[in-house]
Structures are given as C-alpha cells and as structure tokens.
C-alpha positions as CSV (number, residue, x, y, z in Angstrom):
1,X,90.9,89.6,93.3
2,X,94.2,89.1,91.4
3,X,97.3,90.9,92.3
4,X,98.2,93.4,89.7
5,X,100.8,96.7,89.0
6,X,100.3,99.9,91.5
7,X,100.2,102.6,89.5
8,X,102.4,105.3,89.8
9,X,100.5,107.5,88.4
10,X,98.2,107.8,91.5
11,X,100.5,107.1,94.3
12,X,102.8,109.8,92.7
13,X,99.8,111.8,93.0
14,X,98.8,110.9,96.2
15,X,102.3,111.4,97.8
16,X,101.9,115.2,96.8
17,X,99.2,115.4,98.4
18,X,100.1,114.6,101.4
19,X,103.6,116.5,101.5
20,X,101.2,119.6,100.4
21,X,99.1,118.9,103.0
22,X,101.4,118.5,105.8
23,X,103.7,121.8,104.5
24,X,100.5,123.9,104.4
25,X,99.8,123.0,107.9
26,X,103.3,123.7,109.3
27,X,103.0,126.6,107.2
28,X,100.2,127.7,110.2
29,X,101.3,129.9,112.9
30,X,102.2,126.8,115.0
31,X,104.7,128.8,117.4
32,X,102.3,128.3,120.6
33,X,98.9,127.7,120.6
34,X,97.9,131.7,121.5
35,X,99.4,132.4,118.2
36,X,97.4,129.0,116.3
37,X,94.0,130.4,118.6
38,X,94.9,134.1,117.4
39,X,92.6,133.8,114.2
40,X,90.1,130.7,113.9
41,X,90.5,130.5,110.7
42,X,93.8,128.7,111.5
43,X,91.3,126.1,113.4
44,X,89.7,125.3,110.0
45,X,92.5,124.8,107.4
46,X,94.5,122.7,110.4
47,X,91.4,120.6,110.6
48,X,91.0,120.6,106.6
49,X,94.8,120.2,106.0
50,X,95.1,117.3,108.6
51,X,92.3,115.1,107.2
52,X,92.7,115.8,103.2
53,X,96.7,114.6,103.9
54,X,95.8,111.9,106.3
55,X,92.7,110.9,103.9
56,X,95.3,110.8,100.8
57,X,98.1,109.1,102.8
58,X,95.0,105.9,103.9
59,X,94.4,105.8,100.2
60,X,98.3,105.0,98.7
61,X,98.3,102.3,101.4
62,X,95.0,100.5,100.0
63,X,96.1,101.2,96.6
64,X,99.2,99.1,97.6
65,X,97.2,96.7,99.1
66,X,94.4,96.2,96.5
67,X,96.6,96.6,93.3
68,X,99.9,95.1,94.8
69,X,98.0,92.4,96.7
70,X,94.2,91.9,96.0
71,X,94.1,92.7,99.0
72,X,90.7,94.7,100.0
73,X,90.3,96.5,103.1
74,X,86.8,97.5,104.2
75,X,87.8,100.1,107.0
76,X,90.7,102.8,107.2
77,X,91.8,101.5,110.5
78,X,92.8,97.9,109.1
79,X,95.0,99.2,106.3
80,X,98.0,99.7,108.8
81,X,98.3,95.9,109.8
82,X,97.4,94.7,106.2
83,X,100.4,96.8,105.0
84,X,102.6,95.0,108.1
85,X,101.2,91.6,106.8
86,X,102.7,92.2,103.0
87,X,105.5,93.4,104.6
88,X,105.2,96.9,103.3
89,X,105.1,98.8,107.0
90,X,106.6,97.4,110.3
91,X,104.6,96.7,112.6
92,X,105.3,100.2,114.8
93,X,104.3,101.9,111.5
94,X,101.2,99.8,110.8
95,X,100.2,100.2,114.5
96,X,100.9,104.4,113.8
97,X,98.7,104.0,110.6
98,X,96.1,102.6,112.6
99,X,96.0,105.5,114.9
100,X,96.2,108.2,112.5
101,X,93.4,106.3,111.1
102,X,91.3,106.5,114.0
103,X,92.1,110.4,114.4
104,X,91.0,110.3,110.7
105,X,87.9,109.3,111.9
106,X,87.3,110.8,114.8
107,X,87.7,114.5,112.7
108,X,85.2,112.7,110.1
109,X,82.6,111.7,112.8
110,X,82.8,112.6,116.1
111,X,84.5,116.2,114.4
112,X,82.6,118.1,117.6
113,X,84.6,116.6,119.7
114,X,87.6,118.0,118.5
115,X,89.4,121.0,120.1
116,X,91.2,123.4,118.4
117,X,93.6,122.5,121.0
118,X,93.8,119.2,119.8
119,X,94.3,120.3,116.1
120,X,97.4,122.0,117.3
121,X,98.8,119.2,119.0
122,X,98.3,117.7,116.4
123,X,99.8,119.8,114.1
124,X,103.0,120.3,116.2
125,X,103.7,117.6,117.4
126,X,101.9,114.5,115.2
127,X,102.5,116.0,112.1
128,X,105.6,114.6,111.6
129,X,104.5,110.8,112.1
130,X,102.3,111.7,108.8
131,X,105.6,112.8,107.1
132,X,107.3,109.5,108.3
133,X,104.7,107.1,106.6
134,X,104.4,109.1,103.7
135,X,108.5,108.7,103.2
136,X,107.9,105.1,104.2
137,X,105.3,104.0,101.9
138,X,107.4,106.1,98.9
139,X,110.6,104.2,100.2
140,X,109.0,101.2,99.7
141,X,107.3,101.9,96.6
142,X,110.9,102.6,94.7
143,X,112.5,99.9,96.5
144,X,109.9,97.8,94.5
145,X,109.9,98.7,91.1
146,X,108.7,95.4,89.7
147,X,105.4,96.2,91.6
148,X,104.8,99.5,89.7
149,X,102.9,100.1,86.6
150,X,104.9,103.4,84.8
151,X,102.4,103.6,82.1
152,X,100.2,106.6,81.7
C-alpha cells in the first residue's frame, strides 16, 4: 500500500454523520432513565443512533489510516492505537477508540446482551467521548491540509 490524499469528500461526510448521530440521540428523552424506558422505541433509535455514529466515526479513522498512511487495519478495535502510532490520536484517545470500538461490537454481536439500561448510560454519559474524537479526528484533519485531497 502507498500512502496517498484523504479525501475530504468522505471524512466531511463521515463527520456529519456522526454529529447527526450523536444530536439525534441527545435529542432522546435522556432526563432519567424512567423517562428513556417510558416508550421502547427510545430503546431502538438509541441502539441505532449509537452504532451508525460510532460505526461512521471507526470508518474516518481507517480512512486516515489507509489513505493517509497505507496503513490497513483488519479489526475496528486496532484503529485507535494505529491512529496513536501516526500520531493522529493520543494515546488516552486511541485507548477510548478502542473501547468504543469494543461497545461497537458488543451492540453488533453480543446485541442480546445489551440493556436498555446500558443504552442510556451510554447515551448520557458516553456520548460525549464520541463527540470528543469526532472534534479530534476533524482537528487534526485541518491541521493537516497537505494530507487532504479537496477534489470532488
């Protein structure tokens, strides 16, 4: 693999995503967990809005790390220290991309196991660690401009 431009085309995307993602779920009635349990719908789009953001937020970092780096990852869970390794994360942040990677997929595959308690936590109080490595990842994307492809 040879080290080419990110394209801004799809982070840009991407980045929307998530933010669209994360405000829909805050957007849930998250002011205690009778209200969140109040109609299980809530449950569902938590669940939905939580993975599709953290799913999108896993896919800007390996876009950095294949296009910016030929750097291939074969699981979500390794994309957290690859990004610390080029220097793109810290290592607190690639060690909180690897846990919202493994909450990824736990919701993906062991999604049983997951209590709509849980999802609230999660969207009360985690949701915000999704917010922080989307504004990193962007902050490092336009502090590197020579890295990015503009081109349509």
């Amino acid at each position: 693999m040879t080290p080419a431009l990110i394209r801004a085309s799809v982070v840009t995307e991407r980045l929307a995503w998530v933010r669209q993602m994360v405000s829909r779920t805050k957007a849930l009635p998250l002011v205690s967990l009778d209200a969140f349990l109040e109609d299980s719908r809530n449950v569902g789009a938590a669940e939905s809005y939580l993975r599709r953001g953290i799913e999108a937020l896993l896919d800007i970092g390996r876009h950095i790390l294949a296009k910016g780096f030929a750097v291939a990852v074969s699981e979500y869970k390794e994309i957290g220290s690859q990004l610390v390794e080029q220097g793109v994360l810290c290592r607190e942040d690639g060690l909180l991309m690897r846990r919202i990677a493994g909450y990824r997929n736990r919701m993906v595959h062991f999604y049983n196991e997951v209590s709509s308690k849980e999802l609230y936590l999660m969207s009360t109080k985690h949701i915000a660690d999704i917010e922080h490595l989307c504004d990193t990842m962007a902050k490092w994307l336009n502090e590197h401009p020579e890295k990015m492809d503009q081109s349509i």
